[in-house]
C-alpha positions in Angstrom: 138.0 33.0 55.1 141.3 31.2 55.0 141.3 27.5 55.2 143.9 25.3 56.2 146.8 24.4 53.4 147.5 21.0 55.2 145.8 17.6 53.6 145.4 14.2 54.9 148.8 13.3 53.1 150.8 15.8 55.4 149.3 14.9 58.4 149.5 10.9 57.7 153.3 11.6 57.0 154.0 13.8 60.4 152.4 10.7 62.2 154.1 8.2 60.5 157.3 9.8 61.5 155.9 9.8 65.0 154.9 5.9 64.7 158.6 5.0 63.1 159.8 7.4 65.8 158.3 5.7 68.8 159.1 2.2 67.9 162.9 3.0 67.2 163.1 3.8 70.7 161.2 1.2 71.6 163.6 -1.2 69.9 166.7 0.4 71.2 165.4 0.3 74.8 164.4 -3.7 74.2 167.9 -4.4 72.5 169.5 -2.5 76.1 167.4 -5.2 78.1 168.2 -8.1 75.9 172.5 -6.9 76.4 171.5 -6.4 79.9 168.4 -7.8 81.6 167.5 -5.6 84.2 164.8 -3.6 85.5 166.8 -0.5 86.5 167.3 -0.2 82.5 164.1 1.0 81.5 164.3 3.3 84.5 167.6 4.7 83.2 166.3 5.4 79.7 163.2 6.7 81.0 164.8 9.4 83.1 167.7 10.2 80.6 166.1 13.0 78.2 165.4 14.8 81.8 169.0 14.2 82.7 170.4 15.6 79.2 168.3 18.6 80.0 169.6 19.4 83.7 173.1 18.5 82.3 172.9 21.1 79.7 170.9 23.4 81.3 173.0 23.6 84.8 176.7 23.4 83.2 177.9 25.8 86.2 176.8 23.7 88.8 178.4 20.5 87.3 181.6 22.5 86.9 181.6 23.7 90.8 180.5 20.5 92.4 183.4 18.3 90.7 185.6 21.1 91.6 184.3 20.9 95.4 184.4 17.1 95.3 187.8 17.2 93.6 189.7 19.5 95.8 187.3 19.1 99.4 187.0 15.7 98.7 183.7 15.3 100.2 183.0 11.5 99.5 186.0 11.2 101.4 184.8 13.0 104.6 181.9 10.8 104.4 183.2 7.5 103.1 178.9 6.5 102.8 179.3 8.4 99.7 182.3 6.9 98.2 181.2 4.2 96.2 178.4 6.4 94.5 182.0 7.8 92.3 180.3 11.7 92.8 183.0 12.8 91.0 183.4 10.8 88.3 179.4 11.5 87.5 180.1 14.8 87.9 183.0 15.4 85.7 181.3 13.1 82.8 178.3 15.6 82.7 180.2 18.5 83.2 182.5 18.0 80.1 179.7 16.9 77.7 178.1 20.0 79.0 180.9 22.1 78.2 181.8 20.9 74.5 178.3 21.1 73.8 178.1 24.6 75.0 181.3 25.4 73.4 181.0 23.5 69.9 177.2 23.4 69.3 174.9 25.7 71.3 177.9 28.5 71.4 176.8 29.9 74.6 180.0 29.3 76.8 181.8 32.5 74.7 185.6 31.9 74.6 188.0 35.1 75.5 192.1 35.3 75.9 193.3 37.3 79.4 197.0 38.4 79.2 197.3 35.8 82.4 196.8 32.9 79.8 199.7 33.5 78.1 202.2 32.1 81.1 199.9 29.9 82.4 199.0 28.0 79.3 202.5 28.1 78.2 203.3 26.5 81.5 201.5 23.5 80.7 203.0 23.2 77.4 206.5 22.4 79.2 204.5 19.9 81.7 202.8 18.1 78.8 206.0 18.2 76.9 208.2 16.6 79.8 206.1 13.3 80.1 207.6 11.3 77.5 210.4 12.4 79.1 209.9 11.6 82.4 212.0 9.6 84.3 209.3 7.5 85.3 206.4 7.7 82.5 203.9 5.7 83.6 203.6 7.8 86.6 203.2 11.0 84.8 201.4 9.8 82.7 198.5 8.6 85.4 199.2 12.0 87.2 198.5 13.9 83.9 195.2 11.5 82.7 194.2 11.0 86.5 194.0 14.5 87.6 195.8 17.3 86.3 194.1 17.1 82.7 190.9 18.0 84.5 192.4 20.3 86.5 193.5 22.1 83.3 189.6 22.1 81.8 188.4 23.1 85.0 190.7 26.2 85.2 189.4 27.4 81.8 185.7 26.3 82.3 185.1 28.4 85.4 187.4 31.4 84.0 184.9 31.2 80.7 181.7 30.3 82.7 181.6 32.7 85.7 180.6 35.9 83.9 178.8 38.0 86.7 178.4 38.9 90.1 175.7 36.3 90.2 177.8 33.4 89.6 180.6 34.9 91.4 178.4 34.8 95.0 177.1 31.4 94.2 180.6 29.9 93.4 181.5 31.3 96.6 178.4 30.1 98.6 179.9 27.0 97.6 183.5 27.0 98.4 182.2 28.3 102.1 179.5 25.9 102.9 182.6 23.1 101.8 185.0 24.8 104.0 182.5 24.7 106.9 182.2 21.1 106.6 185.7 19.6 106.0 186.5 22.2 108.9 183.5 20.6 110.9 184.8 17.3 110.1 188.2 18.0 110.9 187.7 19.1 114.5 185.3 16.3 115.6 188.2 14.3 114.9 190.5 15.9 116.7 188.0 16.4 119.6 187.7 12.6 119.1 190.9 11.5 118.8 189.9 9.8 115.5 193.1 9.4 112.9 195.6 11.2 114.6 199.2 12.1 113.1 202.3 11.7 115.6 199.6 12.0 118.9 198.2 15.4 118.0 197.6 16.3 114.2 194.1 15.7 113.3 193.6 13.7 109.7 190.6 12.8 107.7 190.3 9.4 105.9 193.7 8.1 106.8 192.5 4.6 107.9 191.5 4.2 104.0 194.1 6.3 102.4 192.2 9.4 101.7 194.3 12.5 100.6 192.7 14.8 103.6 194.6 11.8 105.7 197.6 13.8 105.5 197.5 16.9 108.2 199.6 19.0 105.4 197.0 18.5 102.8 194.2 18.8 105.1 195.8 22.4 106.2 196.0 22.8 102.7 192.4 22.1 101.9 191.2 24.1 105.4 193.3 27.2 104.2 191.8 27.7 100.9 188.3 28.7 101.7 189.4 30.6 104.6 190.5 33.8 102.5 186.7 33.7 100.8 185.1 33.3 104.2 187.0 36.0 105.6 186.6 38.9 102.5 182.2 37.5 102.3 182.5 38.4 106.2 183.8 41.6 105.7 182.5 43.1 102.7 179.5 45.8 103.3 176.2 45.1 101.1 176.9 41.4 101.8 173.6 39.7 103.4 173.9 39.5 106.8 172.8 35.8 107.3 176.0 35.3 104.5 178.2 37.2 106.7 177.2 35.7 109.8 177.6 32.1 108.1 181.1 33.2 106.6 182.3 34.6 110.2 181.4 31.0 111.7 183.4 29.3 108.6 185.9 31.5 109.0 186.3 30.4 112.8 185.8 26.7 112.0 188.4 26.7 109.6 190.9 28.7 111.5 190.9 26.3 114.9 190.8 23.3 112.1 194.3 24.5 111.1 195.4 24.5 113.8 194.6 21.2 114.7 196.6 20.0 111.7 199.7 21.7 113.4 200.9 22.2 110.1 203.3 25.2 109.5 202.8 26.1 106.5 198.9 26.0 106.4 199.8 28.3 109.6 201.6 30.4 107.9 198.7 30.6 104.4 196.5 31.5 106.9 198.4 34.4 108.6 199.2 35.4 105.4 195.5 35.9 104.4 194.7 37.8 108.2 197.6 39.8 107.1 196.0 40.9 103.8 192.8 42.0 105.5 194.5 43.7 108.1 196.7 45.2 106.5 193.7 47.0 104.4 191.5 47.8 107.4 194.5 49.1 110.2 195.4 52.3 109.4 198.7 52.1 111.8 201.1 50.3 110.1 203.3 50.4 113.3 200.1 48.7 115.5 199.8 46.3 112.2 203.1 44.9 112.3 203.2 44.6 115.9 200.1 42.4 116.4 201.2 40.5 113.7 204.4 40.0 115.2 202.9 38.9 118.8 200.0 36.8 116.8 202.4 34.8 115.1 204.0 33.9 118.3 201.0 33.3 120.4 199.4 31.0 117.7 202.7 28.9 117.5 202.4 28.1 121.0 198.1 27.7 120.7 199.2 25.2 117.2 201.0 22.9 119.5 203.8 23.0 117.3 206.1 23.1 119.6 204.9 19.8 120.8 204.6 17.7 117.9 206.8 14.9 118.3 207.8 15.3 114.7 210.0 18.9 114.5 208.7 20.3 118.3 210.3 21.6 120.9 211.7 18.3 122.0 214.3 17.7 119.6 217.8 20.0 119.7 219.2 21.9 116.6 217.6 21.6 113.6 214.4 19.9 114.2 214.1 16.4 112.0 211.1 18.1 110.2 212.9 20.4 109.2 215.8 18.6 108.4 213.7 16.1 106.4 212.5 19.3 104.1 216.1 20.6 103.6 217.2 16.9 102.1 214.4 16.9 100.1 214.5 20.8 98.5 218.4 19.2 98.4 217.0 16.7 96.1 214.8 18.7 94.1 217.5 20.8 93.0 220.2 18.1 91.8 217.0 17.4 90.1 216.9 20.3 88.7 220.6 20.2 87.6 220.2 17.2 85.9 217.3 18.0 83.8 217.2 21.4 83.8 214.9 22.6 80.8 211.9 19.6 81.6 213.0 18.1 85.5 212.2 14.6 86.4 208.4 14.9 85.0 205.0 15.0 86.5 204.7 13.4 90.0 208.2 11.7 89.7 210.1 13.6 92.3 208.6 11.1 95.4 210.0 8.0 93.0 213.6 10.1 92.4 214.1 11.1 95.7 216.3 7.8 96.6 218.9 8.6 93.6 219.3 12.2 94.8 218.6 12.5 98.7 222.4 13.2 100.3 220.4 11.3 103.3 218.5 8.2 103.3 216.5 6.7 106.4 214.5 4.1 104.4 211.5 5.9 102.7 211.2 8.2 99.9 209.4 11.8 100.8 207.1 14.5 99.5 209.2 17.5 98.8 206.9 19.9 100.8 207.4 22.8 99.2 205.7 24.4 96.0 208.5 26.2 94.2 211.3 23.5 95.0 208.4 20.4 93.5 207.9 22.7 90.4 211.8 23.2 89.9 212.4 19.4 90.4 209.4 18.2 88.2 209.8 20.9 85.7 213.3 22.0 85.6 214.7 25.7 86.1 212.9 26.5 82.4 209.9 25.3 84.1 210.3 27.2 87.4 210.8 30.4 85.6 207.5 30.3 83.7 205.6 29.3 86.8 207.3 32.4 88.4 206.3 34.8 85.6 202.8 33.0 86.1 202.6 33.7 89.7 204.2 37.5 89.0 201.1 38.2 86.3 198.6 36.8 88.5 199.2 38.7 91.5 199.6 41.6 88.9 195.9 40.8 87.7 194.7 40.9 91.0 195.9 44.1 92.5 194.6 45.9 89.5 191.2 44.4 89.9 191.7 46.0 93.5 192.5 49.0 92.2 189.9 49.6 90.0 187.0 48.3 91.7 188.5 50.7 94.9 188.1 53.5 92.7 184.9 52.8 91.3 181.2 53.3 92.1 178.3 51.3 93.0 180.3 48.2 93.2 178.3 45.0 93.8 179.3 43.3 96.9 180.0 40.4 96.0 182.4 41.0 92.6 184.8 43.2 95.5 184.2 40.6 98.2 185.5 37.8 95.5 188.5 40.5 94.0 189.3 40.5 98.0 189.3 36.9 98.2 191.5 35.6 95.1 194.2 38.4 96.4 194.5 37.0 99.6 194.3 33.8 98.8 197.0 34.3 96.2 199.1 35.6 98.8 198.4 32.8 101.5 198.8 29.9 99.1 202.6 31.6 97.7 203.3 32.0 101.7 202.2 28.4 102.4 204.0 27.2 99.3 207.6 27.0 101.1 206.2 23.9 103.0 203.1 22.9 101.1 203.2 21.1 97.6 200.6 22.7 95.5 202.1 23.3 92.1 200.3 20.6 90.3 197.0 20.2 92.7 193.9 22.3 92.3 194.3 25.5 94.8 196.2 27.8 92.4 194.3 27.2 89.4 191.2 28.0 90.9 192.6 30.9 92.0 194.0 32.2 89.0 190.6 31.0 87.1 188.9 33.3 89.7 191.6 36.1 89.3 190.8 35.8 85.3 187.1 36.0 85.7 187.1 38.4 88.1 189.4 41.1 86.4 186.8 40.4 83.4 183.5 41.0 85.3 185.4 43.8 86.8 186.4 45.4 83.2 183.0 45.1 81.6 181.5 46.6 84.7 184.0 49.7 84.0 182.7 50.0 80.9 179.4 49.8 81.5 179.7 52.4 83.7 181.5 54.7 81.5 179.0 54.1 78.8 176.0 55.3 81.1 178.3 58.2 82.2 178.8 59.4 78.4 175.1 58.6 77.6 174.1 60.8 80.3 
């Protein structure tokens, strides 16, 4: 009979360590409340091991609720929230998350997608213009404020989504935040609260929110229509999910058209089109209820009687006129720094030395590919183009090969549907909306990238059991 090989002088050294242990902490946590004498302290130490383990353990979930508080901006459509800085928590615990999971643990595995190639040397040029910028400061608070995480966040969710799984709950997510911006958005318009120019619904404008401006509201709106729409018609989809998409899908539709807003108009025709244009076998009958949709929701938008480029005002509506001085402006831009442009965010503080007309106030250039070329020069504008080119590339392929295939899970074809048509309503909406340096493309392309990867391994894990058999 074996006996046990530890002694007294073992066990009297594990506790000791214990002993020296406990009281270290127990020191640290009485130095915290001697800096800062306050009750909630203990509480904070108390509960932090637990919040170390939920950070590390629930890295996706940190990653898509900053990106849905980022881009939705739901502390904004319920200001109660706002001084709780969601975001800012969020993005803290997602990032130690991520380096640990990248550096330490080595579960987040690293790959390189052709894709990357354009889009990483893309930010190259935009990091490489701030010093350069006309206007550093500013580009430099654009680049540290926002578009540095929206950079990590592009590759953390094109590294962390790595199954069909993650694919349906990143989606569940996008669609319930759709459904309530869209909610939001429509009681105020039913309400008459923070309307634009008599009719164009906002959210947050009394306190400067970003949703306060009906573009980038329609802009917001018109992204999680295209996932709503492809989870509502995908088969082998749960039919509470598609029932729940089909009402998001109708929330967000009506919200856009409260914002009046052409291009988010426009996006969203662009994403029907995609659909339809799959599921209507008559090309003929395709284009001509597109043609006659696009004219009946013009007049159901109220376009025509915004008091801002509507029917009231002859020629060339001031709208319109306001966005050919300012793509005017963007491209002497452009021609006088052609390889970097004016730099990140500068075109609004540029606009006075280049608009051929000024009334007073600077303006947004509202349009994607004209902000690029003046922010980023023609060099800059090229790369973005070939980025644009290689995505929608990625995307069809996925199409391809997942139409082709067998015993598809639902939601990995319902998601391929969705980054396509989104792709192709956000580069339709580009020509009056400004998203080349805000979140809705990147997400998208860090979609397309994950996607077309859970698509490929799936291929090949099909072959294998094909050759095995």
């Amino acid at each position: 009979m074996t006996q046990s090989t530890a002694t007294p002088s073992t066990d009297h050294a594990k506790h000791s360590k214990h002993i020296v242990l406990s009281l270290v902490l127990c020191g640290l946590v009485g130095a915290a409340w001697v800096l800062a004498p306050h009750p909630v302290i203990g509480l904070v130490v108390a509960l932090l091991p637990i919040g170390i383990l939920v950070v590390l353990s629930q890295t996706f979930w940190l990653v898509t609720l900053f990106i849905v508080f980022s881009f939705f901006r739901i502390h904004e459509v319920f200001p109660v929230l706002y001084p709780l800085k969601i975001p800012l928590m969020l993005s803290a615990g997602a990032l130690a998350a991520l380096i640990w999971h990248t550096v330490f643990s080595q579960k987040l595995r690293l790959y390189w997608h052709p894709t990357y190639f354009w889009l990483l040397v893309f930010w190259g040029l935009v990091i490489i213009g701030i010093p350069f910028a006309s206007n550093k400061g500013v580009a430099i608070s654009m680049f540290t404020g926002n578009y540095v995480k929206i950079i990590i966040m592009t590759l953390a969710v094109s590294w962390l989504i790595t199954s069909s799984k993650e694919l349906s709950r990143f989606s569940f997510a996008i669609v319930i935040a759709g459904l309530i911006v869209g909610c939001k958005a429509l009681s105020n318009s039913i309400n008459g609260i923070g309307l634009v120019e008599g009719s164009r619904v906002t959210i947050g404008r009394s306190f400067g929110s970003m949703l306060g401006d009906p573009n980038d509201l329609a802009l917001v709106l018109m992204f999680p229509l295209a996932f709503t729409v492809a989870t509502a018609t995908t088969r082998g989809v749960g039919i509470p999910m598609r029932l729940l998409a089909a009402t998001t899908s109708i929330v967000l539709f009506f919200a856009v058209l409260a914002t009046q807003s052409r291009g988010g108009l426009l996006g969203s025709l662009a994403v029907f089109g995609v659909f339809g244009w799959r599921f209507i076998q008559s090309k003929v009958l395709f284009c001509s209820l597109g043609f006659f949709g696009a004219v009946i929701l013009y007049a159901v938008a109220g376009i025509s009687s915004r008091s801002s480029g509507g029917a009231a005002e002859s020629g060339i509506d001031e709208s319109a006129m306001g966005r050919v001085y300012a793509w005017e402006a963007a491209f002497k831009m452009a021609v006088d720094n052609p390889l970097l442009g004016v730099g990140l965010d500068n075109f609004y503080y540029n606009y006075f030395f280049y608009s051929p007309h000024w009334d007073g106030l600077n303006h947004a250039v509202h349009s994607t590919w004209f902000g690029v070329l003046a922010e980023s020069g023609f060099l800059g504008l090229t790369v973005f183009l070939l980025f644009i080119t290689s995505l929608i590339k990625c995307a069809r392929q996925t199409l391809r090969n997942l139409d082709s295939g067998e015993n598809i899970p639902p939601y990995l074809h319902s998601m391929a549907m969705a980054v396509y048509s989104g792709l192709v309503g956000t580069f339709v909406s580009g020509t009056f909306l400004t998203q080349g340096f805000v979140w809705p493309i990147y997400i998208l392309a860090a979609l397309t990238i994950a996607v077309s990867q859970i698509a490929s391994q799936f291929e090949k894990s099909q072959t294998s059991d094909s050759e095995q058999k």
